[in-house]
C-alpha positions as CSV (number, residue, x, y, z in Angstrom):
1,X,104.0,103.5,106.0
2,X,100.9,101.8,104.0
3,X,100.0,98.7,106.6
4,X,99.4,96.8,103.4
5,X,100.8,95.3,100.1
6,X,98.2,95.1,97.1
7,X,98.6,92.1,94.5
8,X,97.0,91.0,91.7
9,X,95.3,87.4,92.8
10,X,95.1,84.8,90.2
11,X,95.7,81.4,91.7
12,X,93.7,78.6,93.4
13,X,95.4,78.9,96.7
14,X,95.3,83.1,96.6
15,X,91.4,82.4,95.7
16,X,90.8,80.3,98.6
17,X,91.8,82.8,101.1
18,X,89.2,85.0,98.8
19,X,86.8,82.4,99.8
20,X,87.7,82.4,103.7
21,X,87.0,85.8,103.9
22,X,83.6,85.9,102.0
23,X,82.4,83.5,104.9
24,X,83.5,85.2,106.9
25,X,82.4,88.8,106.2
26,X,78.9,87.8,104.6
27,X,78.6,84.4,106.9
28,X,75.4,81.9,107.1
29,X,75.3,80.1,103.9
30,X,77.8,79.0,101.0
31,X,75.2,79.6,98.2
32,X,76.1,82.9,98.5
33,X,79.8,82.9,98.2
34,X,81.7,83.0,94.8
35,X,84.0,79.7,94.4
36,X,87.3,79.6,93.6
37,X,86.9,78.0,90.4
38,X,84.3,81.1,89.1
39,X,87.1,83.6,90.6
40,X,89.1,81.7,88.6
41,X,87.5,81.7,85.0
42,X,86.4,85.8,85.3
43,X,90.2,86.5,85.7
44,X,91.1,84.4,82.7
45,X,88.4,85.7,80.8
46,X,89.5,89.5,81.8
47,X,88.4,89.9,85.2
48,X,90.3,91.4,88.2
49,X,91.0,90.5,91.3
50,X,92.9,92.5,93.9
51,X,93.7,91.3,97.2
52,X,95.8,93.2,100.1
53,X,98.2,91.4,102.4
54,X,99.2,92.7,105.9
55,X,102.6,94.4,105.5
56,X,103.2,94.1,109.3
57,X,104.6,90.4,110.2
58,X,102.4,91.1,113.5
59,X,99.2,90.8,111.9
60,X,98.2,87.3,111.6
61,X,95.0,88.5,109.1
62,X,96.7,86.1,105.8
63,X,94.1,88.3,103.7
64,X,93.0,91.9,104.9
65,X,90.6,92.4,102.0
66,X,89.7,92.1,97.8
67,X,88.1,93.7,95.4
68,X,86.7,91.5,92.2
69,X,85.1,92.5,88.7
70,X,84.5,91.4,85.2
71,X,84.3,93.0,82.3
72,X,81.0,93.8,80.7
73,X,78.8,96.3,78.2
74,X,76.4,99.2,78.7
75,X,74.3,100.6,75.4
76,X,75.1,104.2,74.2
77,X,73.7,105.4,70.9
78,X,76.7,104.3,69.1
79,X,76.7,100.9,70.0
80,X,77.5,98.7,73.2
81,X,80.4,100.0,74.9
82,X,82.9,98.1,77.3
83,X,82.7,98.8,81.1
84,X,83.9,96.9,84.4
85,X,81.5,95.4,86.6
86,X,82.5,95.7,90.3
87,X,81.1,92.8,91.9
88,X,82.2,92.5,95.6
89,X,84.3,94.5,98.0
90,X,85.5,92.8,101.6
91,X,87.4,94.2,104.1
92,X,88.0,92.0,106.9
93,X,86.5,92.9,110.7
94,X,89.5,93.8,112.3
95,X,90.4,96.2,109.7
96,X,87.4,98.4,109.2
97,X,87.3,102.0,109.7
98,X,90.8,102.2,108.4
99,X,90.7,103.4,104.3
100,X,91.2,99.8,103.4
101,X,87.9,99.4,101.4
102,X,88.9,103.0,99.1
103,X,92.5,101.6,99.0
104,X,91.4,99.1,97.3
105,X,89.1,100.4,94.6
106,X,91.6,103.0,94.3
107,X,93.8,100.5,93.0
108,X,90.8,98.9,91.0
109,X,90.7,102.1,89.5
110,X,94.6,102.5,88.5
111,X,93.5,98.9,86.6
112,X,90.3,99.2,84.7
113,X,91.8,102.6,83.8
114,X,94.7,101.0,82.0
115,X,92.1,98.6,80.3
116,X,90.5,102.0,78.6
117,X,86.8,101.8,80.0
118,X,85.5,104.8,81.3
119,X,82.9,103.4,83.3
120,X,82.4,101.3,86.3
121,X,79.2,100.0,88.0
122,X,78.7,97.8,91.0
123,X,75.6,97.5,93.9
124,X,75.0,97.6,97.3
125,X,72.2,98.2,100.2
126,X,71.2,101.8,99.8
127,X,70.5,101.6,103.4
128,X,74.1,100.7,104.4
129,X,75.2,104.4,105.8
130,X,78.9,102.6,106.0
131,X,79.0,101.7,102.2
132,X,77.1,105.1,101.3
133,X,79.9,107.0,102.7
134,X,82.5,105.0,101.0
135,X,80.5,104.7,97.4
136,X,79.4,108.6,97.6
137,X,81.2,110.4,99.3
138,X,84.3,109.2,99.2
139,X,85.1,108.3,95.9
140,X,82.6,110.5,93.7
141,X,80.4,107.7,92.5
142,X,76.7,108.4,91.2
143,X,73.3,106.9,91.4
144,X,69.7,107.3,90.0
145,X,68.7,103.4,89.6
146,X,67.1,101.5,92.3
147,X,66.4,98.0,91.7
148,X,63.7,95.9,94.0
149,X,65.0,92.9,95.3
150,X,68.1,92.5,92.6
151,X,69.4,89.0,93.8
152,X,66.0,87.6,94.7
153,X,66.4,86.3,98.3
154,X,69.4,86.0,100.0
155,X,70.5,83.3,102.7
156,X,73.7,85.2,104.1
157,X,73.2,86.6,107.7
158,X,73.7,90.4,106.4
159,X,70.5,89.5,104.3
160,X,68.0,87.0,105.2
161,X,64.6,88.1,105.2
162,X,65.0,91.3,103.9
163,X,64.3,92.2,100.0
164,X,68.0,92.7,98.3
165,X,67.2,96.3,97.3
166,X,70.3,98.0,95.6
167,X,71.6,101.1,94.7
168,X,73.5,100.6,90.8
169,X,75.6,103.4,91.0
170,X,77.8,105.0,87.7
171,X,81.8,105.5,88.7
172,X,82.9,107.6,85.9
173,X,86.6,107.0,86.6
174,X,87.9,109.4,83.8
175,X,86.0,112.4,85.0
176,X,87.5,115.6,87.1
177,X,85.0,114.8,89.9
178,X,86.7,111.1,90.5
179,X,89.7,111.9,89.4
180,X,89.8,114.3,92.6
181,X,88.4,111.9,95.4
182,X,90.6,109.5,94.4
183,X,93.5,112.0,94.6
184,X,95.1,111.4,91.0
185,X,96.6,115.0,90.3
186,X,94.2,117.2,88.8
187,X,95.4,120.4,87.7
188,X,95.0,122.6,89.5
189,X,95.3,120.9,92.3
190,X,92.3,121.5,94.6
191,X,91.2,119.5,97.7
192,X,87.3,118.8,98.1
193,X,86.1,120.9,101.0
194,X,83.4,118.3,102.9
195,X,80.1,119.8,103.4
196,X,78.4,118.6,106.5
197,X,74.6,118.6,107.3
198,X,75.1,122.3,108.6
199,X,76.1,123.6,105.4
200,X,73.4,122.4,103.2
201,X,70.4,123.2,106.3
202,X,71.7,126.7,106.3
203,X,71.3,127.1,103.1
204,X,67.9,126.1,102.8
205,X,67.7,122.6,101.6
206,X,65.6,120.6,102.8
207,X,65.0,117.3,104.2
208,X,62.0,115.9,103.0
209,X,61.3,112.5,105.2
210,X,62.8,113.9,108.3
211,X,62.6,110.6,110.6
212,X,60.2,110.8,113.8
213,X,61.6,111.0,117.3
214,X,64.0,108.3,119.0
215,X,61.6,105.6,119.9
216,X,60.8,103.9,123.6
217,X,63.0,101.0,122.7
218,X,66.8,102.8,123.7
219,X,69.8,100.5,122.9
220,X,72.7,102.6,124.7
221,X,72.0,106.1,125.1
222,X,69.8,106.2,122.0
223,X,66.8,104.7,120.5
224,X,66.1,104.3,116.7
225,X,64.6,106.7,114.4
226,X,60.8,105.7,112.7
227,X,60.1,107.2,109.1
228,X,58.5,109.9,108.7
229,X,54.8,109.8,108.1
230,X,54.5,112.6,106.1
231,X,56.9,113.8,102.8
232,X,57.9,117.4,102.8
233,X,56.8,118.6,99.2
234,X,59.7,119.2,97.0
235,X,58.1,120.8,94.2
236,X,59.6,124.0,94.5
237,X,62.2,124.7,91.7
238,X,62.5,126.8,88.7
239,X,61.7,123.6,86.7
240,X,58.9,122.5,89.7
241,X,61.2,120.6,91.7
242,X,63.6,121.8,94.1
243,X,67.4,121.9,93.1
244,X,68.6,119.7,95.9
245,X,67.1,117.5,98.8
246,X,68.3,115.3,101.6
247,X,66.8,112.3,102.5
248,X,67.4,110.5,105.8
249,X,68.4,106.7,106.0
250,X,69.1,104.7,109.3
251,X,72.7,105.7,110.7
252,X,73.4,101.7,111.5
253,X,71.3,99.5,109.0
254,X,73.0,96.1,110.0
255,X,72.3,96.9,114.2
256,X,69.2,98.4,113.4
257,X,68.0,94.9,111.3
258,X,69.3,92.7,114.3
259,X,66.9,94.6,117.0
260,X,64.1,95.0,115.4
261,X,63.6,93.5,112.3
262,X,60.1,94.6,111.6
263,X,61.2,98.7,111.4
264,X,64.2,97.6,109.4
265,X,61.8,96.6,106.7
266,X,59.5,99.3,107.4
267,X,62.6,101.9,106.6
268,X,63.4,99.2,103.2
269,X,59.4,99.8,102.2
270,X,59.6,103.9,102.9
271,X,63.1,104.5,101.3
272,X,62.5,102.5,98.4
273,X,59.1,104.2,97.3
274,X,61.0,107.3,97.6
275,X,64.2,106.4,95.9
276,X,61.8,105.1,93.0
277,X,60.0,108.6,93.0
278,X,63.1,110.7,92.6
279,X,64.6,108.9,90.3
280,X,62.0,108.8,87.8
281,X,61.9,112.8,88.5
282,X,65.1,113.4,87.7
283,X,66.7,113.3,90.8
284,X,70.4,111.6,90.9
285,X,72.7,111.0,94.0
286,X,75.3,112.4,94.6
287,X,76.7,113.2,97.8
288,X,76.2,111.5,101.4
289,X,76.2,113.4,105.1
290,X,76.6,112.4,108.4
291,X,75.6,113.9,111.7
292,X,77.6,112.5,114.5
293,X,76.7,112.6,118.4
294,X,74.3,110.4,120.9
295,X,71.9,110.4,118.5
296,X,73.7,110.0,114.9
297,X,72.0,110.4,111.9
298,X,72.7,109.7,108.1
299,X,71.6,111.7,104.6
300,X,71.6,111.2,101.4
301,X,72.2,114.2,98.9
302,X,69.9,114.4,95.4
303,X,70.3,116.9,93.3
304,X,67.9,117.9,89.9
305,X,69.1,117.0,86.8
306,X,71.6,115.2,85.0
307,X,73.9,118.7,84.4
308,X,75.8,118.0,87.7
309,X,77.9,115.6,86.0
């Protein structure tokens, strides 16, 4: 049975539950939150937002999460072209780590589909292995823009002090690949087989800022990873480069920031110079990996040129 009930949120009451949960999930200051009476106007003006309701009378949770976007345009040759803007997904503490957050944009999905765009775009902390999995892996999105501190500086306690690097990454919703993650009924049907690190290291990719051993400072069992000092040279391919790469992020970004701030930014100020590089190479993302145990570790996968799409 799904544990919740989606609905379509439109009024000031259903928005201020919206509200609670933005405090409560990005907490620290109210500049940062969106108000009821914005929520209110990007609805009217063809906006969506989706909120989902415990279906279990036992949960005392009034709002489990939302997703909310607006409509906007992208340039193509032809002209601008109408796409949804995916502004902010929250999933409540207590109900993490259980498919909420891809329930929900499923069902954003199922909406801006019947609205005829083909595109959707929204942001978040490329260094945030929890939202990588989720954006990437899970439901087929791309990337190959990195933007240096995109909202200027942020006051929440998720953000403070830290440049607001993003990821804008490209959800093709019409295409085979998302079509698939999201489960819709391709034909034939075909379930995505999940490559771990294992299969990409055995067949020669290679990671090319492999981080530098668990430092002195343990928390648990484990310490934290450094960056590498040195970047493998990727220059390999047929066309100079090599055809795919993995690059290492921080496994826990959020923990990592709150004991010790000062290699937090010294992974922002590594990863973005790289991100920047690949990008303007040709690279695009396009998968993300995991490597669980004591000492967990996180990867992006890049692959050379925009004919994976």
């Amino acid at each position: 049975m799904n544990p919740w009930n989606l609905r379509i949120l439109e009024t000031p009451d259903e928005m201020r539950l919206v509200e609670d949960l933005q405090r409560l999930v990005w907490p620290g200051d109210d500049t940062e939150i969106v108000p009821i009476h914005m929520l209110i106007a990007a609805v009217h003006g063809g906006g969506l937002v989706i909120g989902a309701y415990p279906s279990s009378q036992e949960q005392i949770n009034p709002l489990s999460g939302f997703v909310f976007g607006f409509p906007g345009y992208y340039k193509t040759p032809d002209g601008p072209r109408l796409m949804h803007c995916s502004h902010m997904l929250a999933v409540h503490p207590e109900c993490r780590d259980q498919g909420l957050g891809f329930i929900l944009k499923r069902a954003q999905w199922q909406m801006v589909r019947r609205q005829e765009m083909d595109r959707m775009t929204w942001t978040y902390d490329p260094l945030q292995s929890r939202n990588a999995y989720l954006n990437i892996a899970k439901l087929g999105a791309v990337c190959n823009t990195y933007h240096r501190e995109y909202y200027g500086e942020m006051r929440d306690g998720l953000n403070l002090g830290l440049p607001s690097d993003r990821f804008e990454v490209d959800w093709w919703i019409n295409t085979t690949r998302v079509r698939r993650r999201v489960g819709a009924g391709v034909t034939p049907p075909s379930a995505r087989r999940r490559l771990d690190l294992a299969h990409y290291l055995e067949a020669g990719v290679q990671i090319i800022n492999p981080s530098r051993s668990w430092f002195s400072q343990p928390f648990g069992t484990t310490g934290w990873p450094r960056p590498a000092t040195s970047i493998q040279d990727w220059s390999r391919g047929k066309d100079g480069f090599d055809p795919i790469l993995l690059m290492e992020i921080p496994n826990d970004f959020t923990l990592l920031r709150t004991t010790d701030f000062s290699l937090a930014l010294e992974w922002r100020m590594h990863t973005r110079d790289l991100f920047e590089q690949l990008f303007t190479q040709g690279y695009l993302v396009t998968d993300f990996v995991h490597l669980p145990g004591t000492q967990p570790r996180s990867f992006y996968v890049l692959i050379y040129g925009e004919s994976t799409l």
